[in-house]
Backbone as JSON Lines, residues from 0, in Angstrom:
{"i":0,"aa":"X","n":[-52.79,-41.82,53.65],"ca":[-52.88,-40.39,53.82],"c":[-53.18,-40.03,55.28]}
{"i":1,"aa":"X","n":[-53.72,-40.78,55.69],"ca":[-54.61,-40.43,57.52],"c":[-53.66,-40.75,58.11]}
{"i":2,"aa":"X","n":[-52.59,-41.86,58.01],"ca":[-51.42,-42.28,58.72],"c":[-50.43,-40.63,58.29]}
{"i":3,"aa":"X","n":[-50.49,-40.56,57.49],"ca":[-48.77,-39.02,57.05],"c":[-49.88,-38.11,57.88]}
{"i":4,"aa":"X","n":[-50.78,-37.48,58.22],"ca":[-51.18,-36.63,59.45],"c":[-51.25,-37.3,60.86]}
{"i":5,"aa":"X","n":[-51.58,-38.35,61.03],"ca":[-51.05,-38.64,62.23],"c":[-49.48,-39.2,62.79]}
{"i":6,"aa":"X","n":[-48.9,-38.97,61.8],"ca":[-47.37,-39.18,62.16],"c":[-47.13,-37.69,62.31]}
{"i":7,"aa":"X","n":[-47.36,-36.91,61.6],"ca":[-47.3,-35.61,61.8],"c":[-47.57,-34.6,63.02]}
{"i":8,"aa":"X","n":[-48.83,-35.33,63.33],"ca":[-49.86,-34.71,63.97],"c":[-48.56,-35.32,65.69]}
{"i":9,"aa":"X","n":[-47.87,-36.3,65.41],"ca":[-47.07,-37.04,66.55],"c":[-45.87,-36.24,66.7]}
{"i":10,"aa":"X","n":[-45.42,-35.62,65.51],"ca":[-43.89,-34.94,65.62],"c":[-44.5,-33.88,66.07]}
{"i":11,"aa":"X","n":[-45.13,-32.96,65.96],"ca":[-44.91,-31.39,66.16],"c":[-45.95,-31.44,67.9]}
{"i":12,"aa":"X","n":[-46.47,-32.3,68.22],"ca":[-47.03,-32.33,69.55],"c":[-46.12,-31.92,70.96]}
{"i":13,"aa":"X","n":[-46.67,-31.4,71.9],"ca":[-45.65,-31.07,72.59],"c":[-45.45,-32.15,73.31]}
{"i":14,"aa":"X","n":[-44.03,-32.6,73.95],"ca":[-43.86,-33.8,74.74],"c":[-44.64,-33.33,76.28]}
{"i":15,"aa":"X","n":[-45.36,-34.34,76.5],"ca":[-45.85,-34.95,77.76],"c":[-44.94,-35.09,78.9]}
{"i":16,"aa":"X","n":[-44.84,-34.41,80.3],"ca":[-44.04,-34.51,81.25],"c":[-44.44,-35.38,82.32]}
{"i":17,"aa":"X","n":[-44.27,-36.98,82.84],"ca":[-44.81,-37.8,83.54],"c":[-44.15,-37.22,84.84]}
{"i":18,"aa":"X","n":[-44.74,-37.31,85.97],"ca":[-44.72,-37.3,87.2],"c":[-44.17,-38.51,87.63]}
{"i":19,"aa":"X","n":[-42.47,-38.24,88.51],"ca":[-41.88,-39.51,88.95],"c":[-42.4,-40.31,90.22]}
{"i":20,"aa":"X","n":[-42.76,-41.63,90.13],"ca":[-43.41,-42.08,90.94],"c":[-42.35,-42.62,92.18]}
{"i":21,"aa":"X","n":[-42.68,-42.65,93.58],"ca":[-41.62,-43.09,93.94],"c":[-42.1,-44.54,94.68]}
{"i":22,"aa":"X","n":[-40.7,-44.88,94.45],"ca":[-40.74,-47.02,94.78],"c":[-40.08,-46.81,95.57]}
{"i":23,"aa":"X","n":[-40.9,-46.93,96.96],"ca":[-39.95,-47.63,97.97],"c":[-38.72,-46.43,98.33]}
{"i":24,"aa":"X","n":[-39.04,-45.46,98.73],"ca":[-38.69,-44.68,98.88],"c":[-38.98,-42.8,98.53]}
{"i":25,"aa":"X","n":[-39.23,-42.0,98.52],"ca":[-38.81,-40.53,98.55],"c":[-38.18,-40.13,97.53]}
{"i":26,"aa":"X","n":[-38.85,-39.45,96.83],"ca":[-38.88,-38.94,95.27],"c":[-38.57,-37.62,95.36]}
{"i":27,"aa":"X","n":[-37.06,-37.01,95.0],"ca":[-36.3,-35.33,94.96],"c":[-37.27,-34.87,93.97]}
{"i":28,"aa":"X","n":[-37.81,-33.81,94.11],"ca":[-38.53,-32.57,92.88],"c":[-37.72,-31.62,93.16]}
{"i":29,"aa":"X","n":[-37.42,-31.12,91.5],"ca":[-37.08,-29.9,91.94],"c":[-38.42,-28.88,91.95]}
{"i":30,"aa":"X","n":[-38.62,-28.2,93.26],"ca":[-39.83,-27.19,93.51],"c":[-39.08,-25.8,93.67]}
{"i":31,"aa":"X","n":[-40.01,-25.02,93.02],"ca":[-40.01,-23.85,92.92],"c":[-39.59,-22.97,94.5]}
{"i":32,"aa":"X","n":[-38.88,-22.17,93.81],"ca":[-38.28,-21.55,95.47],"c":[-39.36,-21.13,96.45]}
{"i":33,"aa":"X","n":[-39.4,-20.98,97.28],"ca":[-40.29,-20.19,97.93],"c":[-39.5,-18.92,99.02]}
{"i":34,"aa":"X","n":[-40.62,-17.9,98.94],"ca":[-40.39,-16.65,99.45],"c":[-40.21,-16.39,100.59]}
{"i":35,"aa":"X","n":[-40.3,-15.39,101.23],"ca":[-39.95,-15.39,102.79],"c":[-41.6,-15.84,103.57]}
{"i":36,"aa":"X","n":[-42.06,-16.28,104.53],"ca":[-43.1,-16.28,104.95],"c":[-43.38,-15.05,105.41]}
{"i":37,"aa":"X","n":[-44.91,-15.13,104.61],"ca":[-46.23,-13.89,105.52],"c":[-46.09,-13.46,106.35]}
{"i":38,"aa":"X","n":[-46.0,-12.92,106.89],"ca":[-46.35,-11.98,108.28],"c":[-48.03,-12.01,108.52]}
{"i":39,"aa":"X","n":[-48.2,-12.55,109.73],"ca":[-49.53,-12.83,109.68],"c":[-50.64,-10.88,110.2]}
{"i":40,"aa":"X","n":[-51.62,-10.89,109.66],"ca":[-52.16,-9.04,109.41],"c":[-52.1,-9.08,110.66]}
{"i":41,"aa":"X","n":[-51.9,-7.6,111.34],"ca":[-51.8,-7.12,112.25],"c":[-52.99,-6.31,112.84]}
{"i":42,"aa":"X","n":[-53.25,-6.05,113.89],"ca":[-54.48,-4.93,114.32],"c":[-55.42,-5.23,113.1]}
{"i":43,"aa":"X","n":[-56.26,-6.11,113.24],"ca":[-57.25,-6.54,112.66],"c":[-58.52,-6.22,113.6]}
{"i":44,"aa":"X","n":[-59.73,-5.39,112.59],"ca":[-60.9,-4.75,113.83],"c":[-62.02,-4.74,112.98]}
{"i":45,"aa":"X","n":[-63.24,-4.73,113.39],"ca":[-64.18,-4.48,112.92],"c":[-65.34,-3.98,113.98]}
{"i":46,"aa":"X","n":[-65.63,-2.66,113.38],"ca":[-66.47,-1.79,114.4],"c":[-68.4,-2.21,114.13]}
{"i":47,"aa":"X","n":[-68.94,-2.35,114.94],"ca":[-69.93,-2.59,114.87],"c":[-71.11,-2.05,115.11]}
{"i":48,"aa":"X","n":[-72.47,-1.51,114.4],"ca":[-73.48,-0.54,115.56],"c":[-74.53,-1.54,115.49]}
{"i":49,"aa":"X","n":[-75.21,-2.0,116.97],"ca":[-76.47,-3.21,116.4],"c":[-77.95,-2.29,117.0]}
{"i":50,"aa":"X","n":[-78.52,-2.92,116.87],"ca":[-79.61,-2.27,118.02],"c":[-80.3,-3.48,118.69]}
{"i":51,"aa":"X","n":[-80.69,-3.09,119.66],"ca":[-81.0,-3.75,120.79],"c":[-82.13,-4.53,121.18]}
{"i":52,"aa":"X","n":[-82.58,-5.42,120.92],"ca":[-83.76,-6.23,120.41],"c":[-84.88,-6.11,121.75]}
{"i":53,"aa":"X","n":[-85.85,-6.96,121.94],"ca":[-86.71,-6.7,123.2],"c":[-86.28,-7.82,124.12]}
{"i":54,"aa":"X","n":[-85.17,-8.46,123.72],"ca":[-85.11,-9.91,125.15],"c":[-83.51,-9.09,125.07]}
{"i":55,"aa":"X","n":[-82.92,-7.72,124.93],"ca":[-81.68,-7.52,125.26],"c":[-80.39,-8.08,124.06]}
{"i":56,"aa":"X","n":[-81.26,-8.57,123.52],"ca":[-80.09,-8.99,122.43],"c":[-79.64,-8.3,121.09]}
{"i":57,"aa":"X","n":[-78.69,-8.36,120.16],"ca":[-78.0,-7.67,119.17],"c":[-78.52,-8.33,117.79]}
{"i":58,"aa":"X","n":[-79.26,-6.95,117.68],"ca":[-80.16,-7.49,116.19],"c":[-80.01,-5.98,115.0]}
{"i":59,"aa":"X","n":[-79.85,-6.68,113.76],"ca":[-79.64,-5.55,112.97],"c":[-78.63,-4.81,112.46]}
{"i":60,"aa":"X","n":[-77.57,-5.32,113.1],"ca":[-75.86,-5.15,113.08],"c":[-75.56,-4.42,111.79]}
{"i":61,"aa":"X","n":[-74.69,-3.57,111.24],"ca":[-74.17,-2.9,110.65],"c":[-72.67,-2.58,110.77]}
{"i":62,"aa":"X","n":[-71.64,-2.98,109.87],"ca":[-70.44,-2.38,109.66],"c":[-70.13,-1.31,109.65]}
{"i":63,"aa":"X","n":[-69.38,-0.73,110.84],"ca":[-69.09,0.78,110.87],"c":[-67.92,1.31,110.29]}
{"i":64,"aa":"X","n":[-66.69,0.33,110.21],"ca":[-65.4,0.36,110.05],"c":[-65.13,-1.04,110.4]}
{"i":65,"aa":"X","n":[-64.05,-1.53,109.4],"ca":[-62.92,-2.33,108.78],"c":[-62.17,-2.44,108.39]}
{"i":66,"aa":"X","n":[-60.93,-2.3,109.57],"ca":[-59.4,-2.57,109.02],"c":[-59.05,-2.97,108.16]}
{"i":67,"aa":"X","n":[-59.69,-3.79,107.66],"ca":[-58.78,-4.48,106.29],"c":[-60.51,-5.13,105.21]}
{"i":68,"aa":"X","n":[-60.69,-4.31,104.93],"ca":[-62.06,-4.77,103.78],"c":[-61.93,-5.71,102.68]}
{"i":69,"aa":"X","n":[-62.74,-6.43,102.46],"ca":[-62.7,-7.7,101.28],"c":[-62.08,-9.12,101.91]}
{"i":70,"aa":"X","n":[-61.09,-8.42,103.17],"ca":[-60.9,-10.23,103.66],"c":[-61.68,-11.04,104.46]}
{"i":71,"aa":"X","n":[-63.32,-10.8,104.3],"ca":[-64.05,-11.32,105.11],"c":[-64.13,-11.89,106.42]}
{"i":72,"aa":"X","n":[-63.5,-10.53,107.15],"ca":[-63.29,-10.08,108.93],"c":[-64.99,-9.12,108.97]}
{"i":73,"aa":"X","n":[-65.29,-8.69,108.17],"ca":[-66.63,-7.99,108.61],"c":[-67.53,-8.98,108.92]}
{"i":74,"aa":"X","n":[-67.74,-9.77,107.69],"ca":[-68.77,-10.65,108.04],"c":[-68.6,-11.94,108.96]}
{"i":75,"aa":"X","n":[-67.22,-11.91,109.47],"ca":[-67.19,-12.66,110.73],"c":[-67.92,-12.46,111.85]}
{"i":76,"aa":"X","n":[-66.9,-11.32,112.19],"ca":[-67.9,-10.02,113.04],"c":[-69.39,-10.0,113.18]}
{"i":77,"aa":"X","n":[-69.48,-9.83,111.92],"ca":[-71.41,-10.22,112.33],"c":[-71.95,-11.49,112.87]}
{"i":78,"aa":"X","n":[-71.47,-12.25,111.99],"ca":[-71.74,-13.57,112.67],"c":[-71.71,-13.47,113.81]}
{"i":79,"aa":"X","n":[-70.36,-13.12,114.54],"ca":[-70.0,-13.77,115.78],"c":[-71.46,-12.62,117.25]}
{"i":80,"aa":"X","n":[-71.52,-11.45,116.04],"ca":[-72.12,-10.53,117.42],"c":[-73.94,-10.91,117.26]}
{"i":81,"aa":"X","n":[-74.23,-11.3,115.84],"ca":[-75.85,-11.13,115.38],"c":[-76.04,-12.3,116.54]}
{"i":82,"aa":"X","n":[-77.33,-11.81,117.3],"ca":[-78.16,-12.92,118.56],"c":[-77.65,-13.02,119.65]}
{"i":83,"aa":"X","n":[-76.32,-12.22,119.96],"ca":[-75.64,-12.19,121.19],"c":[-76.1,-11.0,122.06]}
{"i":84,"aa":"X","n":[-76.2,-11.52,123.62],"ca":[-76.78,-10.67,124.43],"c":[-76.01,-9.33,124.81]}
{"i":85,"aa":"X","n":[-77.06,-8.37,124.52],"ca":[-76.18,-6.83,124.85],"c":[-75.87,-7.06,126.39]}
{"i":86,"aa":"X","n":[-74.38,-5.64,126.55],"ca":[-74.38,-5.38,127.55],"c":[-74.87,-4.1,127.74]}
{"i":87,"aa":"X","n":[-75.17,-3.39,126.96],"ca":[-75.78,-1.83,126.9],"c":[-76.69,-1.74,127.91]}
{"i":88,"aa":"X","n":[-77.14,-0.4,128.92],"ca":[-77.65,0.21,129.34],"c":[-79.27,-0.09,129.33]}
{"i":89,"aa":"X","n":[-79.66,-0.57,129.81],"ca":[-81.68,-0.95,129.83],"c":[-81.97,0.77,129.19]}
{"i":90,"aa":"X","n":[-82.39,-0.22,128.26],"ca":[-83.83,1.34,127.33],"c":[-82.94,1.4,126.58]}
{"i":91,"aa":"X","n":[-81.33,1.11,125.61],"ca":[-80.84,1.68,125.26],"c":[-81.65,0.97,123.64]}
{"i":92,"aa":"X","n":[-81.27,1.81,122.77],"ca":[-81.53,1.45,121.44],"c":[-80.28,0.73,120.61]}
{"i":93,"aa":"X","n":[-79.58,1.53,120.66],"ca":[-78.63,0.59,119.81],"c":[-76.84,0.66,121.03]}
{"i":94,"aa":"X","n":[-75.91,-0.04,120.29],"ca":[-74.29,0.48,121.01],"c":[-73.17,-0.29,119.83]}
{"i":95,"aa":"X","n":[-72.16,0.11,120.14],"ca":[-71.47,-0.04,118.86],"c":[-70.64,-0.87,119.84]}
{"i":96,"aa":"X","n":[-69.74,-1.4,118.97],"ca":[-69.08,-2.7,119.44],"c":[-68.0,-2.88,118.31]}
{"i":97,"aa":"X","n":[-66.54,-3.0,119.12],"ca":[-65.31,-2.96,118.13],"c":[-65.06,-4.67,118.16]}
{"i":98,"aa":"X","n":[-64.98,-5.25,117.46],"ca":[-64.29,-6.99,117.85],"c":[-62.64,-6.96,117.03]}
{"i":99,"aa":"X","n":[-61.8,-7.2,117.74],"ca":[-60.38,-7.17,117.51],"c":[-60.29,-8.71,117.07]}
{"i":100,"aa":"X","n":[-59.63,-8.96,115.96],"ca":[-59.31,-10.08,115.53],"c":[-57.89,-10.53,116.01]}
{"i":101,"aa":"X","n":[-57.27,-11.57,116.42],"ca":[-55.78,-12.01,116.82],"c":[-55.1,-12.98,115.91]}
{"i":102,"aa":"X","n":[-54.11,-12.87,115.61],"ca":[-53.23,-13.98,114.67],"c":[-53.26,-15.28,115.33]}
């Protein structure tokens, strides 16, 4: 009885597709077409306002504007400006700061 379900259980299974291995040579797949290539984003920016710490440096940073939101260009931006020395004006409190991203 356990054998007539596992003969069964063998016919209606879906067939298994092995991956051709190649010997000694370069194995043809057929692969799925591919599309035209990306265009890599254009005018990529992120505006910045920090304020101005007591040794001159950029502390406190805030996103003012972002060209393109969710593709994690803002929080580059921060990275790249948080602890970096202002060039702002002595006494100033804060200055905003655009960083242009390039392809």
């Amino acid at each position: 009885m356990i054998s007539l379900f596992a003969a069964a259980a063998l016919m209606i299974a879906a067939p298994v597709e092995i991956a051709p291995v190649p010997v000694g040579g370069a194995v043809k797949r057929d692969l799925p077409a591919v599309g035209p290539a990306k265009k890599p984003l254009a005018d990529v920016s992120v505006t910045l306002s920090c304020a101005v710490g007591p040794d001159n440096r950029a502390e406190d940073c805030r996103v003012i504007r972002d060209s393109h939101p969710g593709l994690g260009f803002a929080d580059a931006a921060l990275a790249l400006i948080e602890g970096e020395t202002s060039d702002a004006p002595a006494g100033a409190a804060s200055f905003v700061r655009t960083i242009q991203f390039l392809p």
